[in-house]
PDB file of N, CA, C and O in Angstrom:
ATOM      1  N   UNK A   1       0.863  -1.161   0.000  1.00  0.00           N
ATOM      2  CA  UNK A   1       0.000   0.000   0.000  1.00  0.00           C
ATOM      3  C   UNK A   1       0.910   1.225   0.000  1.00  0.00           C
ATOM      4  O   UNK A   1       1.818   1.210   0.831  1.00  0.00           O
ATOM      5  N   UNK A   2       0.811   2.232  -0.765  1.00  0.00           N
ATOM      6  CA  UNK A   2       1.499   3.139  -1.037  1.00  0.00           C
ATOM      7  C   UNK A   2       1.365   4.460  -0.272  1.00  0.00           C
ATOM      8  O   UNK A   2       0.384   5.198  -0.357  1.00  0.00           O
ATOM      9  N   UNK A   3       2.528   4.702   0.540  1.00  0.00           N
ATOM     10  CA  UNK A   3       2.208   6.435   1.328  1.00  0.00           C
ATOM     11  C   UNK A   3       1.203   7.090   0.723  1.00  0.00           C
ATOM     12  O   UNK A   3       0.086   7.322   1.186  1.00  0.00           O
ATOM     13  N   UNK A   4       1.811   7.494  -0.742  1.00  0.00           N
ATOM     14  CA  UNK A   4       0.758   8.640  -1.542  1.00  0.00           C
ATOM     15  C   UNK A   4      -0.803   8.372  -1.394  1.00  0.00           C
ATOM     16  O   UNK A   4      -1.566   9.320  -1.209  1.00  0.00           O
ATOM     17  N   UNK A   5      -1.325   6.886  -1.492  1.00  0.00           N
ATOM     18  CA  UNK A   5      -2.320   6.676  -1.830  1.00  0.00           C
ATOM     19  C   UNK A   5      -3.096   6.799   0.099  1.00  0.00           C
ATOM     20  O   UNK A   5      -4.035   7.593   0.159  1.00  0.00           O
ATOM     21  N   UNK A   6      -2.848   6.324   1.020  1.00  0.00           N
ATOM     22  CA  UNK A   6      -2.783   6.113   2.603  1.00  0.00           C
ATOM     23  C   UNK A   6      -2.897   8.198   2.755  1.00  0.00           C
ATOM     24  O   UNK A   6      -3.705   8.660   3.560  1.00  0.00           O
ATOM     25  N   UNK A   7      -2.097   9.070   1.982  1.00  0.00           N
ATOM     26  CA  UNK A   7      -2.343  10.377   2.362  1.00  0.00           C
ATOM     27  C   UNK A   7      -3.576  10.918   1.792  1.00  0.00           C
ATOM     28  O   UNK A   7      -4.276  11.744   2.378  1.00  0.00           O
ATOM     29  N   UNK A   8      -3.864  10.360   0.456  1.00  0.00           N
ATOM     30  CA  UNK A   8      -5.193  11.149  -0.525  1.00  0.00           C
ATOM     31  C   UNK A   8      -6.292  10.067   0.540  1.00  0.00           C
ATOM     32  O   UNK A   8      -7.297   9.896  -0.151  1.00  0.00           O
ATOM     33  N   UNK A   9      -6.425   9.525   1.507  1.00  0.00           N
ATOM     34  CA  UNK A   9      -7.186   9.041   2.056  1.00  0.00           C
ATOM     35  C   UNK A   9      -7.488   9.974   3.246  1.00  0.00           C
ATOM     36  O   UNK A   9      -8.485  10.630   3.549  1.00  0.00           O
ATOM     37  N   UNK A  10      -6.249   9.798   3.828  1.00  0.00           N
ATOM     38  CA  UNK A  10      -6.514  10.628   5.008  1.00  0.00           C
ATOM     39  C   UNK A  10      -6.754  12.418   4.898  1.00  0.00           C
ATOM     40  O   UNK A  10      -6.978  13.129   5.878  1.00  0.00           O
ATOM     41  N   UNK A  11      -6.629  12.967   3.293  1.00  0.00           N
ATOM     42  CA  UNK A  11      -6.741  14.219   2.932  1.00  0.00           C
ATOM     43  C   UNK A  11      -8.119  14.698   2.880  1.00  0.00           C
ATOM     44  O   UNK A  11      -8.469  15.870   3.016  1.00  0.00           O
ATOM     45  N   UNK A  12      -9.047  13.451   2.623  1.00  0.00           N
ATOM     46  CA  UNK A  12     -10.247  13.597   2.309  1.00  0.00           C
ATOM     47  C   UNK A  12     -11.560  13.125   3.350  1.00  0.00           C
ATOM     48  O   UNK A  12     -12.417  12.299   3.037  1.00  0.00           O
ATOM     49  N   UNK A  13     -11.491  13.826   4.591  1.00  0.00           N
ATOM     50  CA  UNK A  13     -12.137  13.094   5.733  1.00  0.00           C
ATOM     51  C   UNK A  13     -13.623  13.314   5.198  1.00  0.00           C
ATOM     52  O   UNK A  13     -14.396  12.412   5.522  1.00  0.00           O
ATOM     53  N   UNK A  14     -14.012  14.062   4.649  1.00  0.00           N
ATOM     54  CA  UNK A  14     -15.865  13.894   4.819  1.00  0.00           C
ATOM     55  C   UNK A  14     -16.321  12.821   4.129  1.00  0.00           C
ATOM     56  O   UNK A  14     -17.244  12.070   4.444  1.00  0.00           O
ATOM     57  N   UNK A  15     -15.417  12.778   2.884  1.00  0.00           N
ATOM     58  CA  UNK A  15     -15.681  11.226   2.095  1.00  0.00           C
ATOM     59  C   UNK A  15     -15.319   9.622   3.031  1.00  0.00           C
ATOM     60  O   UNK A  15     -15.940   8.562   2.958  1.00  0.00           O
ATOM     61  N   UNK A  16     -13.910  10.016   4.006  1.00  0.00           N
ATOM     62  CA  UNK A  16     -14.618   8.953   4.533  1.00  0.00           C
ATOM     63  C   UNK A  16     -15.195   8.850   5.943  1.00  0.00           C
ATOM     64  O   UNK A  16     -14.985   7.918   6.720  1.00  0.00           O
ATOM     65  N   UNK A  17     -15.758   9.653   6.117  1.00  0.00           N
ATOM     66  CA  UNK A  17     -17.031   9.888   7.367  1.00  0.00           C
ATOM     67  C   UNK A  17     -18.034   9.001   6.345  1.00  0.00           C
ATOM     68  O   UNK A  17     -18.400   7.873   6.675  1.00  0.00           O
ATOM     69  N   UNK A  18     -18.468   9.654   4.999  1.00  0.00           N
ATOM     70  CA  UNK A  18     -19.536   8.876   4.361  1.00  0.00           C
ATOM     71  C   UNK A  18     -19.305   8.205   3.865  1.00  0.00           C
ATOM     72  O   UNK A  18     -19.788   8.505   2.773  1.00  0.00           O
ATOM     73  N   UNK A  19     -18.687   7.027   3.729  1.00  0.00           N
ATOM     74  CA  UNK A  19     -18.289   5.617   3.272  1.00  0.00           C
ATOM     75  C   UNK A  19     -18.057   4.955   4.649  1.00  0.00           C
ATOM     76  O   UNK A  19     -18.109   3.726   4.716  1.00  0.00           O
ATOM     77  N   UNK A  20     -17.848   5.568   5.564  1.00  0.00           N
ATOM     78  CA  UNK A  20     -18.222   4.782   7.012  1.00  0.00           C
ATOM     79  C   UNK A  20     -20.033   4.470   7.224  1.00  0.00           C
ATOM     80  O   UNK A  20     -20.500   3.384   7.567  1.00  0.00           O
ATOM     81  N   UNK A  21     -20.717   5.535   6.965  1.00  0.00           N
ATOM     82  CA  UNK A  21     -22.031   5.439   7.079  1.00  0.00           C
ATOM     83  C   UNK A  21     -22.438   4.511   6.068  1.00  0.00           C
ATOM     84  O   UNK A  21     -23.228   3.579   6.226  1.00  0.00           O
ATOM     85  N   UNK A  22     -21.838   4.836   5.012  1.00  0.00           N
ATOM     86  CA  UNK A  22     -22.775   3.522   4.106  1.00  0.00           C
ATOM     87  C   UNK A  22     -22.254   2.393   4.664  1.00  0.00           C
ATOM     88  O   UNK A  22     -23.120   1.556   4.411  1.00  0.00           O
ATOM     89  N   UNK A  23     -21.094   1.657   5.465  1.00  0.00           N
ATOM     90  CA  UNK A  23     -20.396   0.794   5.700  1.00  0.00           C
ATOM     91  C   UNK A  23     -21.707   0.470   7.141  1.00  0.00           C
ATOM     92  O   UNK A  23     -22.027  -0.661   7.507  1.00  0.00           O
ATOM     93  N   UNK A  24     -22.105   1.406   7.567  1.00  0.00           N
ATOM     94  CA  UNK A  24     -22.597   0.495   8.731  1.00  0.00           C
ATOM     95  C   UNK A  24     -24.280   0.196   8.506  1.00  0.00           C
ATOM     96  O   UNK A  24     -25.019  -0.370   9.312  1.00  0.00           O
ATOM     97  N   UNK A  25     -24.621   0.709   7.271  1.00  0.00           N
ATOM     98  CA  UNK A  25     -26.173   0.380   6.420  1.00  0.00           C
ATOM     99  C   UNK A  25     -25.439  -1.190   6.131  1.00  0.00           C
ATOM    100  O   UNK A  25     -25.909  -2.168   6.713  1.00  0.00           O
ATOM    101  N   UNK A  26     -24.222  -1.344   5.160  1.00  0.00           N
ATOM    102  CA  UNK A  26     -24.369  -2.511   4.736  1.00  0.00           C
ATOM    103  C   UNK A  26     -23.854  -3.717   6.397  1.00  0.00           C
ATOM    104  O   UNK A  26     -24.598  -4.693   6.488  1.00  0.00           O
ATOM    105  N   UNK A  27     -23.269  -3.670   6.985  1.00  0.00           N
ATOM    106  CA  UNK A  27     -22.951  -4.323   8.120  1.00  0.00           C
ATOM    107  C   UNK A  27     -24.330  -4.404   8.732  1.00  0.00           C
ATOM    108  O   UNK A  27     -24.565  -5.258   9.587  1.00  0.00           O
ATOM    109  N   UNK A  28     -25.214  -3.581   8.343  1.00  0.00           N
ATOM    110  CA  UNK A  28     -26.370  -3.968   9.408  1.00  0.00           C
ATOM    111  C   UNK A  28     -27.565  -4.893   8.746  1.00  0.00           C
ATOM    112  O   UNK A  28     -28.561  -5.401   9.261  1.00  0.00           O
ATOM    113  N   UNK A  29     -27.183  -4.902   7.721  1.00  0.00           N
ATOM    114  CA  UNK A  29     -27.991  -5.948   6.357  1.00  0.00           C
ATOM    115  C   UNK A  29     -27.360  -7.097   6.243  1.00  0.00           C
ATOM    116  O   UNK A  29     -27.883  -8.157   5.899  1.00  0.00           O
ATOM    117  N   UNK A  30     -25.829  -6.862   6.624  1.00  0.00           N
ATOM    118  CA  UNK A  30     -25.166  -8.195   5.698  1.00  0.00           C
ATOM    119  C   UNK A  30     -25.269  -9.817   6.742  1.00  0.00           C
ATOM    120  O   UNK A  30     -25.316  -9.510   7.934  1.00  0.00           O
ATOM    121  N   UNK A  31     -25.297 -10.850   6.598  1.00  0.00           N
ATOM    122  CA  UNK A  31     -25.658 -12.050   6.965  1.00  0.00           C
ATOM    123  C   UNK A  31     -25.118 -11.999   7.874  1.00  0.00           C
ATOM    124  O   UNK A  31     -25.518 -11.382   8.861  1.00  0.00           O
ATOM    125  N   UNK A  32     -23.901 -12.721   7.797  1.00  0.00           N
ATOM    126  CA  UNK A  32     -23.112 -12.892   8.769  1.00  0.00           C
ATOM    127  C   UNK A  32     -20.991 -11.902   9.273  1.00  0.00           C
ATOM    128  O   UNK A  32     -19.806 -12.233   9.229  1.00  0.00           O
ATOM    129  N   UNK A  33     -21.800 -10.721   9.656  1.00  0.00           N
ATOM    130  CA  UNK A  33     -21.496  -9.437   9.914  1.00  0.00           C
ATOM    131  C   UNK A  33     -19.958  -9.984  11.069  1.00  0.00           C
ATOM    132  O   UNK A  33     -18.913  -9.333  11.084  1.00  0.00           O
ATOM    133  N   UNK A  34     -20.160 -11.164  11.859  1.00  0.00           N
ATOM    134  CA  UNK A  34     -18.614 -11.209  12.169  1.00  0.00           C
ATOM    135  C   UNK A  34     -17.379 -12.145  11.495  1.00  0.00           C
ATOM    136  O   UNK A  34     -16.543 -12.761  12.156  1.00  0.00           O
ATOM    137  N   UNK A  35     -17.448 -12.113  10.337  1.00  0.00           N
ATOM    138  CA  UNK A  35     -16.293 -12.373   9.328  1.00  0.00           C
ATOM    139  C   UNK A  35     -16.231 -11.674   8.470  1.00  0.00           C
ATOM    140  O   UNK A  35     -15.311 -11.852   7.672  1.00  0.00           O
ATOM    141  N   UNK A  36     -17.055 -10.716   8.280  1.00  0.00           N
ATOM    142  CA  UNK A  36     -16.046  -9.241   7.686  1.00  0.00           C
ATOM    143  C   UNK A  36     -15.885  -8.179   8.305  1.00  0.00           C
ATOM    144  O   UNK A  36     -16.640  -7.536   9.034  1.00  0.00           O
ATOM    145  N   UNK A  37     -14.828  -8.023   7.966  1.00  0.00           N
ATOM    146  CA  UNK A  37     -13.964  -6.820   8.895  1.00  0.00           C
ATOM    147  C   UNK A  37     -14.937  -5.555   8.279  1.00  0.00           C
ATOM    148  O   UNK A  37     -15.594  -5.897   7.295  1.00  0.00           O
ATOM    149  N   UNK A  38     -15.083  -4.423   8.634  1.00  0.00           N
ATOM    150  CA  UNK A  38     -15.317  -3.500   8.010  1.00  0.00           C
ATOM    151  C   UNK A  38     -14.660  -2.759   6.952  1.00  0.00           C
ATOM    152  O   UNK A  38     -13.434  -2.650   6.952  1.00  0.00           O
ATOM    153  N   UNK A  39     -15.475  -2.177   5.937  1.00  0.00           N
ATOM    154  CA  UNK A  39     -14.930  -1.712   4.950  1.00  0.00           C
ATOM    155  C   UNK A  39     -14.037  -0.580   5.310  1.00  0.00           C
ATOM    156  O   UNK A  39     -14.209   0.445   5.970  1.00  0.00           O
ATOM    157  N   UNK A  40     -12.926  -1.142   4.603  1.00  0.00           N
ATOM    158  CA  UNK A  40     -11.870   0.580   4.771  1.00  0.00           C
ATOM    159  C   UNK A  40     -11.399   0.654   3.561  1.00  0.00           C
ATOM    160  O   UNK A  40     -10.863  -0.286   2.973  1.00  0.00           O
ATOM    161  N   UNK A  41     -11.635   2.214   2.939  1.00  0.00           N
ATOM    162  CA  UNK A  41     -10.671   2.358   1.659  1.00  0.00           C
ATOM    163  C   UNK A  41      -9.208   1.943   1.457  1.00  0.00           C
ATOM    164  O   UNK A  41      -8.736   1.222   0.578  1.00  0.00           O
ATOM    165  N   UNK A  42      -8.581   2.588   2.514  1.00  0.00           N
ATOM    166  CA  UNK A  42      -7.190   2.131   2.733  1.00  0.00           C
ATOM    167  C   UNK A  42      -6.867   0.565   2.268  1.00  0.00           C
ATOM    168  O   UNK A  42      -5.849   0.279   1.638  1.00  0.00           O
ATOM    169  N   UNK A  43      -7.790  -0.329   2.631  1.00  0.00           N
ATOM    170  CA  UNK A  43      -7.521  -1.678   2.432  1.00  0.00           C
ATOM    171  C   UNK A  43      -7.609  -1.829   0.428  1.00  0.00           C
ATOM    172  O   UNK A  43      -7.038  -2.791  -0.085  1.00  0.00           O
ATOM    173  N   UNK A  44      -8.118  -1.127  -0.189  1.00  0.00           N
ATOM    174  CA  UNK A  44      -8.777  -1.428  -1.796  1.00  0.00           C
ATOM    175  C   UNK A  44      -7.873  -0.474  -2.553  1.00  0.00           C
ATOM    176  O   UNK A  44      -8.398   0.194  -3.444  1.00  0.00           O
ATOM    177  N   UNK A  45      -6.380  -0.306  -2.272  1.00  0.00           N
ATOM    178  CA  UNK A  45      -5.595   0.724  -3.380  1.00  0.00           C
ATOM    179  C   UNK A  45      -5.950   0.601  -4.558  1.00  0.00           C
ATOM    180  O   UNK A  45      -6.511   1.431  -5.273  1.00  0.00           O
ATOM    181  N   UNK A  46      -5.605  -0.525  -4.806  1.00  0.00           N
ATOM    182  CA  UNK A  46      -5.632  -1.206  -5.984  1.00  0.00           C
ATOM    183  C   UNK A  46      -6.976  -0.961  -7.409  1.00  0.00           C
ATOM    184  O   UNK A  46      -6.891  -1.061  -8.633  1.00  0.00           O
ATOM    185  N   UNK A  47      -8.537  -0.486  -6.140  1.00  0.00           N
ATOM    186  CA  UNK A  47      -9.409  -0.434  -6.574  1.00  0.00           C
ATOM    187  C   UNK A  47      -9.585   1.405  -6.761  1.00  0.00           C
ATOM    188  O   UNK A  47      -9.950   2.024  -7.761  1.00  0.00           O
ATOM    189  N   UNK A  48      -9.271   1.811  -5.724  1.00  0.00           N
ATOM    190  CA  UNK A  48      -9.695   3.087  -5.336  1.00  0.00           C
ATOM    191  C   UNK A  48      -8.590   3.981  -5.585  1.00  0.00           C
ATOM    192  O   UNK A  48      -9.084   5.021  -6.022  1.00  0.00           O
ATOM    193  N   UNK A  49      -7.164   4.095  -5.511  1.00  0.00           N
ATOM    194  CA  UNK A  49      -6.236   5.018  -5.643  1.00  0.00           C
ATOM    195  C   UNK A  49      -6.530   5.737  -6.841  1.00  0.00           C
ATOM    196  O   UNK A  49      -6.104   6.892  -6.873  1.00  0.00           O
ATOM    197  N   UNK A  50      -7.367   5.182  -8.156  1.00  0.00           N
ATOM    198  CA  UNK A  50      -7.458   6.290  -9.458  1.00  0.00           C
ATOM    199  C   UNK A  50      -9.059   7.012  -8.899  1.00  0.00           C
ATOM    200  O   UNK A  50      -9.611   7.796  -9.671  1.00  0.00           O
ATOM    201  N   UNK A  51      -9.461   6.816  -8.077  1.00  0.00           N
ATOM    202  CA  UNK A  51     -10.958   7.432  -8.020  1.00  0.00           C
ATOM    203  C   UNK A  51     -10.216   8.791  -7.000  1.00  0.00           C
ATOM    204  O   UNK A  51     -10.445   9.939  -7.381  1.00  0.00           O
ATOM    205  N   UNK A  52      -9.284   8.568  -5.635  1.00  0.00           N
ATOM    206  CA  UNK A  52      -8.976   9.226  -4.974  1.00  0.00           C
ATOM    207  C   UNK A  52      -7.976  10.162  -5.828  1.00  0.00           C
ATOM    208  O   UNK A  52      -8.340  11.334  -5.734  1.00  0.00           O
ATOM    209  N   UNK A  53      -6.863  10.010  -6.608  1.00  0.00           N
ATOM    210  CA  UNK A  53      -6.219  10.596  -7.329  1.00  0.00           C
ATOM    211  C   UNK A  53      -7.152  11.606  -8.237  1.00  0.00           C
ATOM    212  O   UNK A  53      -6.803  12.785  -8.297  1.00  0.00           O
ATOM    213  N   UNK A  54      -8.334  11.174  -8.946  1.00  0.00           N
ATOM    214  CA  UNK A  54      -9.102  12.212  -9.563  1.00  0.00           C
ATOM    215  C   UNK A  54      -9.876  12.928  -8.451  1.00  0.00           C
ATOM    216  O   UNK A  54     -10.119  14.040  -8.920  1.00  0.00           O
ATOM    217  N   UNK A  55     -10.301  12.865  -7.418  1.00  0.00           N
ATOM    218  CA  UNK A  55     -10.751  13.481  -7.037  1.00  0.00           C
ATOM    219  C   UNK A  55     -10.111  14.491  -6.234  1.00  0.00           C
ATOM    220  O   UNK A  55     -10.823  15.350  -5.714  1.00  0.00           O
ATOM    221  N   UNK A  56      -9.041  14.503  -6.085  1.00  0.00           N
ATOM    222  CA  UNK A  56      -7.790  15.070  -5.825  1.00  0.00           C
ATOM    223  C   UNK A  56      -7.451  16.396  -6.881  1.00  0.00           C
ATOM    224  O   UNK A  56      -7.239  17.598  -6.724  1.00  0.00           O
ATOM    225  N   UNK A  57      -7.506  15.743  -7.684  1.00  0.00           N
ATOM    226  CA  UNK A  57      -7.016  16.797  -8.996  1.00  0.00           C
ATOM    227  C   UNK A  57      -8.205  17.664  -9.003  1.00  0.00           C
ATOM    228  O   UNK A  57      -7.828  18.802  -9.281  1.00  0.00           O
ATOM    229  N   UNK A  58      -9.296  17.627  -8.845  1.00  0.00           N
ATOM    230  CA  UNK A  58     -10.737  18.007  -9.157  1.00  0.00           C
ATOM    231  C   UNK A  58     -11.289  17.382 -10.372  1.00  0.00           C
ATOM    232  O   UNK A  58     -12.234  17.961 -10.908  1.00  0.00           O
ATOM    233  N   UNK A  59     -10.822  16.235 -10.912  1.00  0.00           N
ATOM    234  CA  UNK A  59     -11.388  15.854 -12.666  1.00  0.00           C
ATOM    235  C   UNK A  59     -13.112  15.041 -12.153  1.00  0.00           C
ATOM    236  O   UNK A  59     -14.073  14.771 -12.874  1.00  0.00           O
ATOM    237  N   UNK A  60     -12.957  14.878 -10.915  1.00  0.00           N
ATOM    238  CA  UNK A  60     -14.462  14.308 -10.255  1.00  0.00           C
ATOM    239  C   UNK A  60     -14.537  15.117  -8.882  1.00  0.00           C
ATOM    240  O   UNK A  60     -13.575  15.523  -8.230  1.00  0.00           O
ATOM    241  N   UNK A  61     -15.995  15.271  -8.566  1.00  0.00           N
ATOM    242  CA  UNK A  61     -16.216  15.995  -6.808  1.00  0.00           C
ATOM    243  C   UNK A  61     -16.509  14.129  -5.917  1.00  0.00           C
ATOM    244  O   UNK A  61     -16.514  12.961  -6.306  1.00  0.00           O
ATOM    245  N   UNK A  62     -16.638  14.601  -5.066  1.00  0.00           N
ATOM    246  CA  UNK A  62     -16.737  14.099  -3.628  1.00  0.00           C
ATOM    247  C   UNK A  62     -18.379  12.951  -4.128  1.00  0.00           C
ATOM    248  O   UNK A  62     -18.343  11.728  -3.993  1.00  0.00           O
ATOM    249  N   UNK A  63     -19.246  13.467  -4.504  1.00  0.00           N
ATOM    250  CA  UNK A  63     -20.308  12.870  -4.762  1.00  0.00           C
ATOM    251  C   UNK A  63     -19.865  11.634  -5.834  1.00  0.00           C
ATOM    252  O   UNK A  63     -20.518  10.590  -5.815  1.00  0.00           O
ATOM    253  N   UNK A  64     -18.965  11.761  -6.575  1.00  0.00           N
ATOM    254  CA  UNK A  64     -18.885  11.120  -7.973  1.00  0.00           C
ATOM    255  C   UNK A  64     -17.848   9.878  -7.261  1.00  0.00           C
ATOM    256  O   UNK A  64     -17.945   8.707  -7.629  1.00  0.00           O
ATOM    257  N   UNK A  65     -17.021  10.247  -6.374  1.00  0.00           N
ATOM    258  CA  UNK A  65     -16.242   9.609  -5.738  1.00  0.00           C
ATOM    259  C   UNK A  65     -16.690   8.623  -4.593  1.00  0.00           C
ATOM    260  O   UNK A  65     -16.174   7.598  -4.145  1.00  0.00           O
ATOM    261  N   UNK A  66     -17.954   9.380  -4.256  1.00  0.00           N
ATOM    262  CA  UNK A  66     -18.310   7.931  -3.245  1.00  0.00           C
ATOM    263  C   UNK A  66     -18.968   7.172  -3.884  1.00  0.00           C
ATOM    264  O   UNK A  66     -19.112   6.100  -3.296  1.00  0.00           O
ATOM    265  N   UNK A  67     -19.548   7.238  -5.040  1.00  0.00           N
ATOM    266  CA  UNK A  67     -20.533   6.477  -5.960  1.00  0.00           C
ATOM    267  C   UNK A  67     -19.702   5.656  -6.139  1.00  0.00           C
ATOM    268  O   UNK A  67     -19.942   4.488  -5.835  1.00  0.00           O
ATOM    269  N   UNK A  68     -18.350   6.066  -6.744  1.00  0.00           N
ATOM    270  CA  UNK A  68     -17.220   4.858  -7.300  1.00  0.00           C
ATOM    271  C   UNK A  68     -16.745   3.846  -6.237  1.00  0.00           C
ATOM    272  O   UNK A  68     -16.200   2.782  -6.534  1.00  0.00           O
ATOM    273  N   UNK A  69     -17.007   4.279  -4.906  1.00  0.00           N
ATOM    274  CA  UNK A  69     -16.480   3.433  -3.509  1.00  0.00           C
ATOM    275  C   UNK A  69     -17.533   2.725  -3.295  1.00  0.00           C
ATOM    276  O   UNK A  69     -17.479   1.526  -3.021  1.00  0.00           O
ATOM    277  N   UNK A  70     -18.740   3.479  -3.411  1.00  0.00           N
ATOM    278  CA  UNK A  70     -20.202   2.271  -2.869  1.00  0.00           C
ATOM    279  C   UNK A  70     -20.053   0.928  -3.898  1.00  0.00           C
ATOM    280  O   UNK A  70     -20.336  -0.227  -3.580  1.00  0.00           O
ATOM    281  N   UNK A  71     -19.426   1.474  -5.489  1.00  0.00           N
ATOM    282  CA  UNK A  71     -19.256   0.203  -6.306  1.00  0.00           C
ATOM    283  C   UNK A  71     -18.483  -1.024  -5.785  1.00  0.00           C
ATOM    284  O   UNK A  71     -18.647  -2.241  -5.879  1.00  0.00           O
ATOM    285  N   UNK A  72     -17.461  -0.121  -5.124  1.00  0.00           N
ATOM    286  CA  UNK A  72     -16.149  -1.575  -4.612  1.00  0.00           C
ATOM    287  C   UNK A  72     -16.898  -1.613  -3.002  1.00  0.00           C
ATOM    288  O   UNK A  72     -16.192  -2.241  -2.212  1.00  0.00           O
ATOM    289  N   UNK A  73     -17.483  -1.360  -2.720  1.00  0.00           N
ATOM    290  CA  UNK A  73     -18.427  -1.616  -1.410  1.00  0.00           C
ATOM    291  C   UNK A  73     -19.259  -2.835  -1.486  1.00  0.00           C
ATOM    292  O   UNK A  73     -19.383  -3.662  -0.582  1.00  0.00           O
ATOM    293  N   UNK A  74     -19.989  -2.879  -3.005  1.00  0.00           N
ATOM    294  CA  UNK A  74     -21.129  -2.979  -2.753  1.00  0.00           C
ATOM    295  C   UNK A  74     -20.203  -5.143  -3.564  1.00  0.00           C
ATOM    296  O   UNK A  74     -20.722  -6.257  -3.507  1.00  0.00           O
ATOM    297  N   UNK A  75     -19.154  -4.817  -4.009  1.00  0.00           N
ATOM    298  CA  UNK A  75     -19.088  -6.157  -4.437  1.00  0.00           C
ATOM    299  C   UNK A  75     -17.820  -6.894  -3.316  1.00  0.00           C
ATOM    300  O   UNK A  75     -17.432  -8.056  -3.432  1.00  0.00           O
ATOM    301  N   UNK A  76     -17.424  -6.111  -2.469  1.00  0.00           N
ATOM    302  CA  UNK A  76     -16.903  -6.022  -1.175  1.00  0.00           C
ATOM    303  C   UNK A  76     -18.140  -7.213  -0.306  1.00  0.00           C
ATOM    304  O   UNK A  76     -17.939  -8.358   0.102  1.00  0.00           O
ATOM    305  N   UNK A  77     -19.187  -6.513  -0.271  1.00  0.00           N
ATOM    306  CA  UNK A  77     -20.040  -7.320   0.318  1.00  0.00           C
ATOM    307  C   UNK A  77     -21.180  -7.967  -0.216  1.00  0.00           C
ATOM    308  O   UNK A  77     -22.029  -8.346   0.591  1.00  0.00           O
ATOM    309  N   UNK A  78     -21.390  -8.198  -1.633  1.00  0.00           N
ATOM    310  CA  UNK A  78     -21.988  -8.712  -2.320  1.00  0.00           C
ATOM    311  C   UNK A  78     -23.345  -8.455  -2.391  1.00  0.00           C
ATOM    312  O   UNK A  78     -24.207  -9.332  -2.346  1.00  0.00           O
ATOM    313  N   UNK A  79     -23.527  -7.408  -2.489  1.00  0.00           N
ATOM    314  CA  UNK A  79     -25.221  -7.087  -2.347  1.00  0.00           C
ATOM    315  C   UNK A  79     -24.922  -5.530  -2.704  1.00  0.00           C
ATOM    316  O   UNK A  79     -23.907  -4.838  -2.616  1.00  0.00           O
ATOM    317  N   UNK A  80     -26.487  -5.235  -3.225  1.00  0.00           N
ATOM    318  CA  UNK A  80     -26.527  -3.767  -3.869  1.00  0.00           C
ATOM    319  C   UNK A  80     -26.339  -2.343  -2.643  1.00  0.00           C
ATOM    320  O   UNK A  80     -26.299  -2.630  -1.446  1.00  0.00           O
ATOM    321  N   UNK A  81     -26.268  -1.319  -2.952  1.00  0.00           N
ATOM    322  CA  UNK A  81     -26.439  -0.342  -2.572  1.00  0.00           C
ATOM    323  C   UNK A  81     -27.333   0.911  -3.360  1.00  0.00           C
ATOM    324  O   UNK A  81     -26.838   1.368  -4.391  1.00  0.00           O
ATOM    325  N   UNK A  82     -28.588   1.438  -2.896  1.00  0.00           N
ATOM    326  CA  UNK A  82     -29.268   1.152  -1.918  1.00  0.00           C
ATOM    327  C   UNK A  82     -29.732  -0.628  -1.226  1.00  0.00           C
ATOM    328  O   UNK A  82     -29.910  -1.700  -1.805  1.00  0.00           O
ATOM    329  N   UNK A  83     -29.774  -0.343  -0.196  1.00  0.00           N
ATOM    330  CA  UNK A  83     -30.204  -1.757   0.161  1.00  0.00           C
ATOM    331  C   UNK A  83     -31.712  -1.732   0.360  1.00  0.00           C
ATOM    332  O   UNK A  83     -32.180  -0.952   1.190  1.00  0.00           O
ATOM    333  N   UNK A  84     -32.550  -2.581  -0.390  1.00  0.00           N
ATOM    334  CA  UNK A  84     -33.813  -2.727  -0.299  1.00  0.00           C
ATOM    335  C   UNK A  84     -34.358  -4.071   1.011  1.00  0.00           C
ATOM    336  O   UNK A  84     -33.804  -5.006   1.589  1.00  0.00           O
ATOM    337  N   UNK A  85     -35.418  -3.595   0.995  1.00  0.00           N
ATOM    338  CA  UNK A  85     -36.072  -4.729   2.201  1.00  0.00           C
ATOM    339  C   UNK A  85     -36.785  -5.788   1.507  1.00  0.00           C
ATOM    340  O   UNK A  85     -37.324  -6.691   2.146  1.00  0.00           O
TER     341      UNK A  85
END
């Protein structure tokens, strides 16, 4: 995991205040909630460092950027986001 990518994380706290909140909608839906750890960006470079890098630059805002995280969220835990009843 790369410094650069671990700083555009920690640069951007409201995005992840709200990728914590969607994290505890899906933890409170998902089956069996103690064998996954909770979602952390930090853990998904691989997935997320070009979404955080543009949103960095400004080529995307904050809204466009959590959409792209609820994606690796949502196959993170295998079920959609919104979560329906």
């Amino acid at each position: 995991m790369s410094e650069e990518f671990i700083e555009l994380v920690r640069k951007h706290v409201e995005l992840t205040q709200r990728t914590r909140q969607r994290d505890v909608v899906f933890r409170n839906r998902y089956q069996d909630v103690s064998i996954k750890m909770p979602f952390q960006a930090a853990q998904h470079p691989d997935k997320l460092q070009p979404t955080y890098q543009r949103l960095d630059s400004g080529e995307i805002d904050q809204d466009d950027a959590l959409d792209e995280i609820t994606s690796v969220m949502e196959r993170y835990y295998g079920m959609p986001y919104p979560l329906d009843d």
